[in-house]
Backbone as a printed PyTorch tensor [residue, N CA C, xyz], in Angstrom:
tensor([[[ -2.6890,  20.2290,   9.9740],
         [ -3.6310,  19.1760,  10.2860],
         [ -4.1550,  18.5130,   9.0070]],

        [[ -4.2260,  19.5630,   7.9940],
         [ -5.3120,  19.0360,   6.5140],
         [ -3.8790,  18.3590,   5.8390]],

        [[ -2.6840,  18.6670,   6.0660],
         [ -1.8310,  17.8780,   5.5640],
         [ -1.0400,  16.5550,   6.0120]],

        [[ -1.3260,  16.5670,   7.5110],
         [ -1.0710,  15.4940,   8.1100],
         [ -2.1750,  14.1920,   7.6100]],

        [[ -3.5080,  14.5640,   7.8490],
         [ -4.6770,  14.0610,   7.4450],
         [ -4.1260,  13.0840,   5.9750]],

        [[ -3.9280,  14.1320,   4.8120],
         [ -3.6740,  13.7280,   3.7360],
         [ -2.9620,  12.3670,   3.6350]],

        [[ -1.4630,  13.1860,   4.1860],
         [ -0.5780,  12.0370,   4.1330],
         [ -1.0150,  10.6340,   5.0020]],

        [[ -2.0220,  10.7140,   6.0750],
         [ -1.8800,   9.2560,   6.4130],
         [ -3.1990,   8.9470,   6.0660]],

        [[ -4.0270,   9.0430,   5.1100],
         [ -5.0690,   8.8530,   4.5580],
         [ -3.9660,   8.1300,   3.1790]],

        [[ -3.5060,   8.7080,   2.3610],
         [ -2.9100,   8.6330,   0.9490],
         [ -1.9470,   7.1100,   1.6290]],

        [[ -1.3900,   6.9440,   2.4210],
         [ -0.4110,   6.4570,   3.1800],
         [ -0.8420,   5.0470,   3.1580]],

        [[ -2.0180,   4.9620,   3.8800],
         [ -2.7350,   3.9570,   4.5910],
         [ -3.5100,   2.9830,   3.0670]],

        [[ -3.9220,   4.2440,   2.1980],
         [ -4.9940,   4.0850,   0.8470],
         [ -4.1650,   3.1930,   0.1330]],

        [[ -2.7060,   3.5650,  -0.4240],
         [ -1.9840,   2.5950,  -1.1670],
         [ -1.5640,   1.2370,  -0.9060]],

        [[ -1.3850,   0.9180,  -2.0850],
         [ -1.3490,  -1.1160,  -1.5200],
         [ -0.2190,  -1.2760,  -2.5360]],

        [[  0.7970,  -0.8160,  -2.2690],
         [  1.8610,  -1.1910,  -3.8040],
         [  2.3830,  -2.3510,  -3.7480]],

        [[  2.8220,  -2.9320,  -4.7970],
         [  3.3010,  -4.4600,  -5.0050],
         [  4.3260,  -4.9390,  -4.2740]],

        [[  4.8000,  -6.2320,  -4.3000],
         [  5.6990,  -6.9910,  -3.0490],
         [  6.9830,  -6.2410,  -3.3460]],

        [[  7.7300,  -6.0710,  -2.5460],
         [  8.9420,  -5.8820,  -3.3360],
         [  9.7800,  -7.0150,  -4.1060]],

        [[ 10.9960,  -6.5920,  -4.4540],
         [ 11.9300,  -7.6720,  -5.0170],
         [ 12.8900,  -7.8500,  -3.8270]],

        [[ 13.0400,  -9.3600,  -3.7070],
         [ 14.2260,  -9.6360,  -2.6440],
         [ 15.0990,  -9.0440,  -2.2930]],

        [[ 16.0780,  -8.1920,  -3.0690],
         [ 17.4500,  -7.5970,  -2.9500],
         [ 16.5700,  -5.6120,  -2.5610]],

        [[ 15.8080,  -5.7460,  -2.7920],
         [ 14.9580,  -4.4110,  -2.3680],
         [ 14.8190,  -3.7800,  -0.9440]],

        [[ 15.8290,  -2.7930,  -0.4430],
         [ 16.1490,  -2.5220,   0.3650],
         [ 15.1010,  -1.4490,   1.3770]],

        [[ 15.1390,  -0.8160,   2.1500],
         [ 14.0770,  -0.0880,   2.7780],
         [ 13.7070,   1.2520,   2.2490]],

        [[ 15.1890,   1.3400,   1.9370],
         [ 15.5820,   3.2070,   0.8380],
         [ 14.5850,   2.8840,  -0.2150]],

        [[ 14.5100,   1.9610,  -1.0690],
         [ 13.9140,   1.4930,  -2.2960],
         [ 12.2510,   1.4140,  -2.1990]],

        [[ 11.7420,   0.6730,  -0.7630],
         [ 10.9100,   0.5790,  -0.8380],
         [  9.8060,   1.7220,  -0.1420]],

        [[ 10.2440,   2.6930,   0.4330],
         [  9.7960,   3.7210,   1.1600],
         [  9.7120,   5.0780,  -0.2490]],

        [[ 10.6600,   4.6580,  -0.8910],
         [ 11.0270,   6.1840,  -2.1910],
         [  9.7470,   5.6380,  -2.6840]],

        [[  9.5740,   4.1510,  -3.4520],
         [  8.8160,   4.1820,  -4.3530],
         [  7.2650,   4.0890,  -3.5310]],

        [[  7.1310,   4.0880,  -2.5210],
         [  5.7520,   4.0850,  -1.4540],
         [  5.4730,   5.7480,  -2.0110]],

        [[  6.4430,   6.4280,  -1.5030],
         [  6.5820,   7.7610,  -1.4540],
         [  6.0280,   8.6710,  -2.8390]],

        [[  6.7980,   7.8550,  -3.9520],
         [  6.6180,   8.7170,  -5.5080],
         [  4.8550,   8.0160,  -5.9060]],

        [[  4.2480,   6.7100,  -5.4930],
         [  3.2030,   6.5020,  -5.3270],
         [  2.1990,   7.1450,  -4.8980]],

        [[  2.8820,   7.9970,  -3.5040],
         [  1.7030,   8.7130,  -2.6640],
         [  1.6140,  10.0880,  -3.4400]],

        [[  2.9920,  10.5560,  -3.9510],
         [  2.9420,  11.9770,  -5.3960],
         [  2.3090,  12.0240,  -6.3680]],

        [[  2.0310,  10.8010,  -7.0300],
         [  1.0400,  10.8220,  -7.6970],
         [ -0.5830,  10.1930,  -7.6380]],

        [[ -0.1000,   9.8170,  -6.5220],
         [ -2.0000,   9.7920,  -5.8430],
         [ -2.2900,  11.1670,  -5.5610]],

        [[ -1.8480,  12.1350,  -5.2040],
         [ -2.0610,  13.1900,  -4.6910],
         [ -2.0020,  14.2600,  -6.2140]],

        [[ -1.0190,  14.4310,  -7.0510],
         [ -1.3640,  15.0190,  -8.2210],
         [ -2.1730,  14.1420,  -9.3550]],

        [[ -2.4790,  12.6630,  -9.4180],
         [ -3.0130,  12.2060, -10.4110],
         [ -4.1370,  11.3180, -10.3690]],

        [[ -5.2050,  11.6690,  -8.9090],
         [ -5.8540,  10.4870,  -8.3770],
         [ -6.7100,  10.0370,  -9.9730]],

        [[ -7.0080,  10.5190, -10.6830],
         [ -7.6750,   9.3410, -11.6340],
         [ -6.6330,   8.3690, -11.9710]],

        [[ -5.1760,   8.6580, -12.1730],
         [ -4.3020,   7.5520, -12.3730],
         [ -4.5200,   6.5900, -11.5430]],

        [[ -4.8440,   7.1160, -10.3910],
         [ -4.5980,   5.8990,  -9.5140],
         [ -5.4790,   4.9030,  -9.2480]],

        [[ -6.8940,   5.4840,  -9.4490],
         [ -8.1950,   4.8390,  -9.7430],
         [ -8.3630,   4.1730, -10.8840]],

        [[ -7.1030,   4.5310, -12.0400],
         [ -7.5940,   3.5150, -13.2270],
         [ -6.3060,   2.4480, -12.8770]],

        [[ -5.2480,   2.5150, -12.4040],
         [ -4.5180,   1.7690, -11.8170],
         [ -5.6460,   0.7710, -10.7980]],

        [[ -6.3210,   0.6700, -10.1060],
         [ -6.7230,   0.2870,  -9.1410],
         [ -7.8610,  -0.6180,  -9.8180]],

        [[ -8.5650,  -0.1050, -10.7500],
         [ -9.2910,  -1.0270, -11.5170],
         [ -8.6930,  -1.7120, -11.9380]],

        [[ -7.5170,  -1.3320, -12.7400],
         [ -7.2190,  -2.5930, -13.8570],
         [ -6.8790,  -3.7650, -12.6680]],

        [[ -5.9850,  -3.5840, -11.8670],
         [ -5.9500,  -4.8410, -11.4480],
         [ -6.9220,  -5.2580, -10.2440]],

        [[ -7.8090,  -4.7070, -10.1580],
         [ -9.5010,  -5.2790,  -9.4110],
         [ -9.5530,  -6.1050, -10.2880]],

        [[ -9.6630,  -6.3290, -11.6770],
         [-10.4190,  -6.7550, -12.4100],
         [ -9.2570,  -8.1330, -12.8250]],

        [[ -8.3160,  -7.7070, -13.2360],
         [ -6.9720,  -8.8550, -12.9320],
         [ -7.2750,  -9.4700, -11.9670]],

        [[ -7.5770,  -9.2240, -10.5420],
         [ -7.7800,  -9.8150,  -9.3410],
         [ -8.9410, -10.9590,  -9.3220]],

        [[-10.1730, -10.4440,  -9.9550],
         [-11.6210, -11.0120, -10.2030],
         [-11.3070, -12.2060, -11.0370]],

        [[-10.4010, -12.1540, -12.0260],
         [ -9.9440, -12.8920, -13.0930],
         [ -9.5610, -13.9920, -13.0290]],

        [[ -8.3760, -13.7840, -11.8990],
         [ -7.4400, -15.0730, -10.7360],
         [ -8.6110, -15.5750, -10.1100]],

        [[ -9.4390, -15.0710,  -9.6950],
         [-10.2120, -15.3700,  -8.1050],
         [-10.8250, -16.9570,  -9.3590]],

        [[-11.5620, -16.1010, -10.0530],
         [-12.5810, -16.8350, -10.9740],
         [-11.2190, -18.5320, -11.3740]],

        [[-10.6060, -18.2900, -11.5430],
         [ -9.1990, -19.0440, -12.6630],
         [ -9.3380, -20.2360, -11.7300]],

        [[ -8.8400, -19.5380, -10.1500],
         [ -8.4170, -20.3800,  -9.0230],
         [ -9.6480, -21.1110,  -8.5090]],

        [[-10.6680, -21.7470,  -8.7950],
         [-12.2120, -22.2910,  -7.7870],
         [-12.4720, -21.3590,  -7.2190]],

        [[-11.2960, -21.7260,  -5.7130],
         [-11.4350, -21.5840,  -4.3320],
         [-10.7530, -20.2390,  -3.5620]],

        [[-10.4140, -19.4770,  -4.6370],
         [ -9.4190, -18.3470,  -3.8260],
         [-10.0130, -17.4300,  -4.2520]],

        [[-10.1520, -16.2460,  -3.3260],
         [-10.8770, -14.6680,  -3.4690],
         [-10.0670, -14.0430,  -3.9290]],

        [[-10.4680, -12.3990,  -4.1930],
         [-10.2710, -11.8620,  -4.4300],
         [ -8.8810, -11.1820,  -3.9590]],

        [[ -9.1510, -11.1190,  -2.4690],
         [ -7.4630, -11.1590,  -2.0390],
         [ -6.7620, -11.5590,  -2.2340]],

        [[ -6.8380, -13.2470,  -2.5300],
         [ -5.9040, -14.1270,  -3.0590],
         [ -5.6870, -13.5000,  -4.4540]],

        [[ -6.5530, -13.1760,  -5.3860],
         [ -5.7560, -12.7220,  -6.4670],
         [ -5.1750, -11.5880,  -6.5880]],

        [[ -5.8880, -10.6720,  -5.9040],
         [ -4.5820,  -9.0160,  -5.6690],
         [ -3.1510,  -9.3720,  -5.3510]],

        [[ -3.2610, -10.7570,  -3.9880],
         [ -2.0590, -10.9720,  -3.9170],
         [ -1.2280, -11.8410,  -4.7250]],

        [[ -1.5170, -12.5470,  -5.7520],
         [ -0.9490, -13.3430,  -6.8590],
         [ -0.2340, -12.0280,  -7.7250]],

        [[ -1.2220, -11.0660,  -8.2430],
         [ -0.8760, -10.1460,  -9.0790],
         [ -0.0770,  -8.8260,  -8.3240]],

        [[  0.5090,  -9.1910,  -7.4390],
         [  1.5210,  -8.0530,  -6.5960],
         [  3.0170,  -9.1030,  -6.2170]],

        [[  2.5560, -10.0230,  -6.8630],
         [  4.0600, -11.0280,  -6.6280],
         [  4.3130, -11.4410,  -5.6110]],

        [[  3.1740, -12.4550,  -4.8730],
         [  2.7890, -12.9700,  -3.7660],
         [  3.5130, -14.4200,  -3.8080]],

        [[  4.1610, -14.9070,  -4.5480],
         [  4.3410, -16.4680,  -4.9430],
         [  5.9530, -16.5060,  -5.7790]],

        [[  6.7720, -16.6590,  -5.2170],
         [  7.9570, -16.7120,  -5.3330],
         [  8.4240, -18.1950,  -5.6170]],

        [[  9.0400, -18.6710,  -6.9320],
         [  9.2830, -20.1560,  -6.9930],
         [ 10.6480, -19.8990,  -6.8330]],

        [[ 10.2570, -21.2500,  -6.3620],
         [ 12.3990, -21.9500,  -5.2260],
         [ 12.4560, -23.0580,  -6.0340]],

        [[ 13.4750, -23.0210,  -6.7160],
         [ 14.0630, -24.6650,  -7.2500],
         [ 15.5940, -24.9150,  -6.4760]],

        [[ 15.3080, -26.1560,  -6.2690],
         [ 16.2180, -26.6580,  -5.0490],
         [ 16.3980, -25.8530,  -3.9760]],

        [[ 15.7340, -25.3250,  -3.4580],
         [ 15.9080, -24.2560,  -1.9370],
         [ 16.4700, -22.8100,  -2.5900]],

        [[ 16.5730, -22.7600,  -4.1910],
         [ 17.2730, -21.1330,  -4.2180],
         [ 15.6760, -20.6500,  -5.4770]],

        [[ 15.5230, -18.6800,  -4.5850],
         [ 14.6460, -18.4180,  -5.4020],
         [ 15.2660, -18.2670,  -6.7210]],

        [[ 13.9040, -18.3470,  -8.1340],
         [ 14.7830, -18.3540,  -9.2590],
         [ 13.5280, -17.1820,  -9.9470]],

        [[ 12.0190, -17.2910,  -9.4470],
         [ 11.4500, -16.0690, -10.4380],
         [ 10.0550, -15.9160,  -9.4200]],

        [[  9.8770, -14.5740,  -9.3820],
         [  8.6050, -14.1250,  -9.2370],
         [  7.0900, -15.0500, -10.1600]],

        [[  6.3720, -15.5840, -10.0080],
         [  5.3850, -16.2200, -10.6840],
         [  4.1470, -15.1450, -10.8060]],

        [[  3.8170, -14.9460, -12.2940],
         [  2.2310, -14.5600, -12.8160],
         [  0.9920, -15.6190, -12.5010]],

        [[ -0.1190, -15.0500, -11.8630],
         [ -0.7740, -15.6910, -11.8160],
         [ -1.2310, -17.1860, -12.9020]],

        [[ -1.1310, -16.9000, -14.3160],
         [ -0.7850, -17.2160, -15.2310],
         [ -0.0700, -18.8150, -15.0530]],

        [[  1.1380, -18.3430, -14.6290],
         [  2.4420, -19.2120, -14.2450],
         [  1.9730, -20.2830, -13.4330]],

        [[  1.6340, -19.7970, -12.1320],
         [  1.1330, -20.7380, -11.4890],
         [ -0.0740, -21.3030, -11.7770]],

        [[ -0.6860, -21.3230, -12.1920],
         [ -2.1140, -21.6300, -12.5990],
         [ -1.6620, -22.9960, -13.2280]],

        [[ -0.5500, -22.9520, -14.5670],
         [  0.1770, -23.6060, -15.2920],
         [  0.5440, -24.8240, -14.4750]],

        [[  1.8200, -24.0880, -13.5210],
         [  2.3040, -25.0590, -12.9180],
         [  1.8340, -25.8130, -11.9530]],

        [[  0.5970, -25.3790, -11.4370],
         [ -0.4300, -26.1450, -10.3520],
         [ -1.3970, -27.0500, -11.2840]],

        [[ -1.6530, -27.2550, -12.0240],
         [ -2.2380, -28.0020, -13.1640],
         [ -1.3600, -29.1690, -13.7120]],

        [[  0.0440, -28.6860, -14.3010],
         [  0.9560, -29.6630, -14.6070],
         [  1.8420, -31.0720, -13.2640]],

        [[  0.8800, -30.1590, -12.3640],
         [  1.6330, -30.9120, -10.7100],
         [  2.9660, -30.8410, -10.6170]],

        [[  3.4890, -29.6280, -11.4150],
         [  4.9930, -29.2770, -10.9100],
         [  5.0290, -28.8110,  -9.3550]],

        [[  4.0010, -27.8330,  -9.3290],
         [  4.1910, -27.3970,  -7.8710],
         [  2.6230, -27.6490,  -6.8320]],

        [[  2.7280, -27.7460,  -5.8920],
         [  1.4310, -27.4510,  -5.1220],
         [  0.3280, -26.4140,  -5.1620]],

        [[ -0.4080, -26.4450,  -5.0160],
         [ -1.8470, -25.5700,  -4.9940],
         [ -1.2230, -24.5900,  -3.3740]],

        [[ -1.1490, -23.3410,  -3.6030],
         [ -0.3820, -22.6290,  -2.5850],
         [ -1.5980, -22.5880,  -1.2560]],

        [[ -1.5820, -22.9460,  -0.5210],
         [ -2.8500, -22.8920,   0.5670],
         [ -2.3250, -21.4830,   1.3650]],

        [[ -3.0580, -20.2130,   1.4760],
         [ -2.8790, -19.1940,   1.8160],
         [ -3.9910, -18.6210,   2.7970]],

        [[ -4.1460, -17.6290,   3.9270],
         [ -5.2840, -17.4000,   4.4800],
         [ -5.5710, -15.9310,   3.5930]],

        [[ -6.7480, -16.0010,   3.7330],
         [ -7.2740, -15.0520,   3.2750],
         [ -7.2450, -13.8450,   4.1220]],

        [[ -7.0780, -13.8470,   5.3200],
         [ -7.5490, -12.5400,   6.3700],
         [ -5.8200, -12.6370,   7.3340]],

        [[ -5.6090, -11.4780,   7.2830],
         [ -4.4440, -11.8700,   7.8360],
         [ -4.5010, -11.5050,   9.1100]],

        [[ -3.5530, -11.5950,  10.1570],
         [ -3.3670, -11.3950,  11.5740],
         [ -3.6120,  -9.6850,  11.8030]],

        [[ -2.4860,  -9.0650,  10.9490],
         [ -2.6650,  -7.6860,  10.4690],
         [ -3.9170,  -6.9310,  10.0460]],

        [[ -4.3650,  -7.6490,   9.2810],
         [ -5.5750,  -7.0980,   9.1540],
         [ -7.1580,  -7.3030,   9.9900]],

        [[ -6.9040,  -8.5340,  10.5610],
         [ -7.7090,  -8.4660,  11.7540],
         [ -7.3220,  -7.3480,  13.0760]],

        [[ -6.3520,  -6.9890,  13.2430],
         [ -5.8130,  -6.4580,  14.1500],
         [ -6.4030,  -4.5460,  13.3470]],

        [[ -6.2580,  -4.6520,  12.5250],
         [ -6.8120,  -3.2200,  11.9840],
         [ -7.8600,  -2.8160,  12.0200]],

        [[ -8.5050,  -3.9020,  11.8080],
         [-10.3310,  -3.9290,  11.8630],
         [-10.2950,  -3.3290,  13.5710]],

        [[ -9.9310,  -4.0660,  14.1970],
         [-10.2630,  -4.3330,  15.5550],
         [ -9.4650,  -2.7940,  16.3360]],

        [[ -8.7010,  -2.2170,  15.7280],
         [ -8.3810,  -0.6830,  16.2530],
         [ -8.6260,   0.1520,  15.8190]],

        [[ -9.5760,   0.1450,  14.6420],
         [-10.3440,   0.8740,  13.5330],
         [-11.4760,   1.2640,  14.4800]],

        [[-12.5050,  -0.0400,  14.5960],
         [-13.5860,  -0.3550,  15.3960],
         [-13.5150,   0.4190,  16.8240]],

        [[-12.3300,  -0.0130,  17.6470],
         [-12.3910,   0.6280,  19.0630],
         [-11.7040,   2.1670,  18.9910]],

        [[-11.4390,   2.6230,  17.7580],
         [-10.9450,   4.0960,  17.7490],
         [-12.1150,   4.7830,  17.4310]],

        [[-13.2650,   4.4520,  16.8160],
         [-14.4340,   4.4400,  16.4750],
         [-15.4240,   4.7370,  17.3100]],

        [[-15.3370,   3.7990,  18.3150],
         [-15.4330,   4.1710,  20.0410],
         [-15.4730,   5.1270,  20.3080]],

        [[-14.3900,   5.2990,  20.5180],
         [-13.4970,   6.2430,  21.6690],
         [-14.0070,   7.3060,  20.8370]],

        [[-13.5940,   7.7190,  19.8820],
         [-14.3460,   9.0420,  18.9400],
         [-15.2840,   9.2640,  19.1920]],

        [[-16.2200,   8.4890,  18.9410],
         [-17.6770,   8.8140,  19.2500],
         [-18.0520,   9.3190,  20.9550]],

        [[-17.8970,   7.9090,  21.8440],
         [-17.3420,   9.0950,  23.6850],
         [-17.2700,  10.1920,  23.7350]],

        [[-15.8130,  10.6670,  22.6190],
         [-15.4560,  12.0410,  22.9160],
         [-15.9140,  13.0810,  22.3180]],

        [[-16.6270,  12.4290,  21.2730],
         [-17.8030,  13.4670,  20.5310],
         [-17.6250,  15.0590,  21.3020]],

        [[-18.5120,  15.5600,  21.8560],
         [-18.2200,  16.5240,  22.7430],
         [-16.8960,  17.2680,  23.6940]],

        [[-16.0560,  16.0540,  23.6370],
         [-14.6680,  16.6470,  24.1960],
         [-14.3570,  17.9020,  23.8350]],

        [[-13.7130,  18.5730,  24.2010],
         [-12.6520,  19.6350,  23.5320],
         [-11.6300,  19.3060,  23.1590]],

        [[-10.7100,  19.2380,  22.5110],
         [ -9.7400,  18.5460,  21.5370],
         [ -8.6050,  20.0170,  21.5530]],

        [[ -7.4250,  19.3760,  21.8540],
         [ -6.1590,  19.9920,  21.9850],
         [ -5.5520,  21.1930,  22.9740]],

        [[ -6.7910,  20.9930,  24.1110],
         [ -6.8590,  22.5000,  24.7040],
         [ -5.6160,  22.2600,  25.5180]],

        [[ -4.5470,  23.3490,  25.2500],
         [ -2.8100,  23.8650,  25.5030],
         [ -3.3660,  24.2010,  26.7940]],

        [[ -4.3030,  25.1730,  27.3670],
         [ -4.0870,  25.4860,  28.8000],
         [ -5.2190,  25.6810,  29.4560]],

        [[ -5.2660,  25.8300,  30.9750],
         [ -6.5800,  25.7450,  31.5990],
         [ -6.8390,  27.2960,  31.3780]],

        [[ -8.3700,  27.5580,  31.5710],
         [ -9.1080,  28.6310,  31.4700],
         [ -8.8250,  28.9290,  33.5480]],

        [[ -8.2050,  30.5020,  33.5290],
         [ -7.4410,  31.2080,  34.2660],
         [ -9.1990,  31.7420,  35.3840]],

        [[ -9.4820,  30.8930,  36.2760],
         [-10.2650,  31.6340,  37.5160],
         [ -9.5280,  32.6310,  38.5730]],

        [[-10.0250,  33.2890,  38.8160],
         [ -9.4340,  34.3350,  39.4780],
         [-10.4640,  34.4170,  41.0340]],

        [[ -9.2010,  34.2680,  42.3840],
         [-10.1250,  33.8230,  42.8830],
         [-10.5760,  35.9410,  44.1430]],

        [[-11.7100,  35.6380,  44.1800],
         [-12.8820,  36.8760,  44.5640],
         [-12.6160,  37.1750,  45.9060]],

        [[-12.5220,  35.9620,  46.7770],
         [-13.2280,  36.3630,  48.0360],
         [-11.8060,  37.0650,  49.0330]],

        [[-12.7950,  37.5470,  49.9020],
         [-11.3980,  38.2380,  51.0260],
         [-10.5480,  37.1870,  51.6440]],

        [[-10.4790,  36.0930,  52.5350],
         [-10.6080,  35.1640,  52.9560],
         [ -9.6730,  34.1990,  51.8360]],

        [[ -8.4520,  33.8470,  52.3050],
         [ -7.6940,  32.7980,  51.8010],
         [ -8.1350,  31.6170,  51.1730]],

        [[ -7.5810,  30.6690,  50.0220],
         [ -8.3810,  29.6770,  49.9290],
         [ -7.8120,  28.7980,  50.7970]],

        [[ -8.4080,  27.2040,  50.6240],
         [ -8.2180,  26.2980,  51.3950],
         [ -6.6030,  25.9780,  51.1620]],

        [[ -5.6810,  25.6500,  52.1580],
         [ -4.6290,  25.5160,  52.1480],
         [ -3.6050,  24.0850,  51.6780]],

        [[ -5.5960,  23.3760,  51.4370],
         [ -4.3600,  22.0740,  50.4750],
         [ -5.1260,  22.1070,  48.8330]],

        [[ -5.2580,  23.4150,  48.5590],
         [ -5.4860,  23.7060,  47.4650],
         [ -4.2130,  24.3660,  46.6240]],

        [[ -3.1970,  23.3540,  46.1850],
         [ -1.9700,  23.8770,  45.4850],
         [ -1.8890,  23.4680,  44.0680]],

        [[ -0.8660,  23.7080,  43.4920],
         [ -0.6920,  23.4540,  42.1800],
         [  0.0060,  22.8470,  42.3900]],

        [[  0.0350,  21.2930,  41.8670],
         [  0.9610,  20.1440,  42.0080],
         [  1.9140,  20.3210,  41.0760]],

        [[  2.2080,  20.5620,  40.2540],
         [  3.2430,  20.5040,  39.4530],
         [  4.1350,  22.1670,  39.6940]],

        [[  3.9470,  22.8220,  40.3060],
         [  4.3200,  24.2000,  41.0550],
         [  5.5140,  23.2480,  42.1920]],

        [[  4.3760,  22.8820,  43.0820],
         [  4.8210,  21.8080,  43.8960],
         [  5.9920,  21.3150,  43.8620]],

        [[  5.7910,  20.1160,  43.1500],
         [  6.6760,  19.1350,  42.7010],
         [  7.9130,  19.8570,  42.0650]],

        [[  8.0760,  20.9130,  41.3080],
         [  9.1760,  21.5120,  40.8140],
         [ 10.0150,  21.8590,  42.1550]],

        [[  9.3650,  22.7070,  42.3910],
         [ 10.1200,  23.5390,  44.1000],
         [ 11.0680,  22.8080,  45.0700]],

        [[ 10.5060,  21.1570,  45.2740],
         [ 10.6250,  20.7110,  46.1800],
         [ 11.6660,  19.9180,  45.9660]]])
């Protein structure tokens, strides 16, 4: 349980960068994976990892007017891919574009800030939140019923069966 916990806590916690186009699922699951190994043996690494580019992020936000902070995590995870003539040719640094949105080579990228996904997380976060709380008091995982044994002389009632007894037999 304390290791299941882990892993989809560590799982959920990481935010690793976009991949590269030709970056296959093998590629991107190993390196999710050697990420979550050293969150788990090196969490200050990962917390000074996590600053530096908070602060990279704050940097963009500030650079760009109008774009948050998300917008710059996602600039600095290789969110912005330039296409010349319809073929990609390079990943762009915040940097880069900043450049090229200034020089009016390219457009000012209009992006949402909140995504579909992440509204959708909030919103099963929230109602799992719920439901937890409801079951507060539940009993949680119970494998089998607690065995009454019945006392009296006198038969019980005769549409008192075990349905799934039942249903097998028949």
């Amino acid at each position: 349980s304390c290791g299941l916990t882990l892993f989809a806590c560590t799982w959920t916690a990481i935010r690793p960068n976009i991949p590269g186009m030709d970056d296959g699922k093998v590629v991107v699951t190993s390196r999710r994976l050697f990420i979550m190994a050293m969150a788990m043996m090196a969490p200050e690494l990962m917390i000074t990892w996590a600053a530096a580019q908070f602060f990279c992020a704050r940097e963009v936000a500030k650079d760009f007017n109008e774009w948050t902070m998300t917008h710059g995590f996602f600039a600095w995870m290789g969110g912005f891919m330039l296409y010349v003539n319809g073929k990609p040719r390079v990943t762009l640094t915040p940097h880069e574009l900043l450049l090229f949105v200034r020089e009016e080579s390219v457009d000012m990228p209009v992006i949402a800030a909140t995504t579909l996904l992440e509204i959708d997380t909030l919103a099963i976060a929230t109602l799992t939140c719920i439901t937890y709380c409801l079951w507060w008091k539940k009993p949680k995982d119970i494998r089998r019923p607690y065995i009454v044994h019945w006392k009296a002389t006198a038969l019980p009632p005769s549409d008192l069966t075990y349905e799934y007894v039942v249903n097998i037999l028949a």
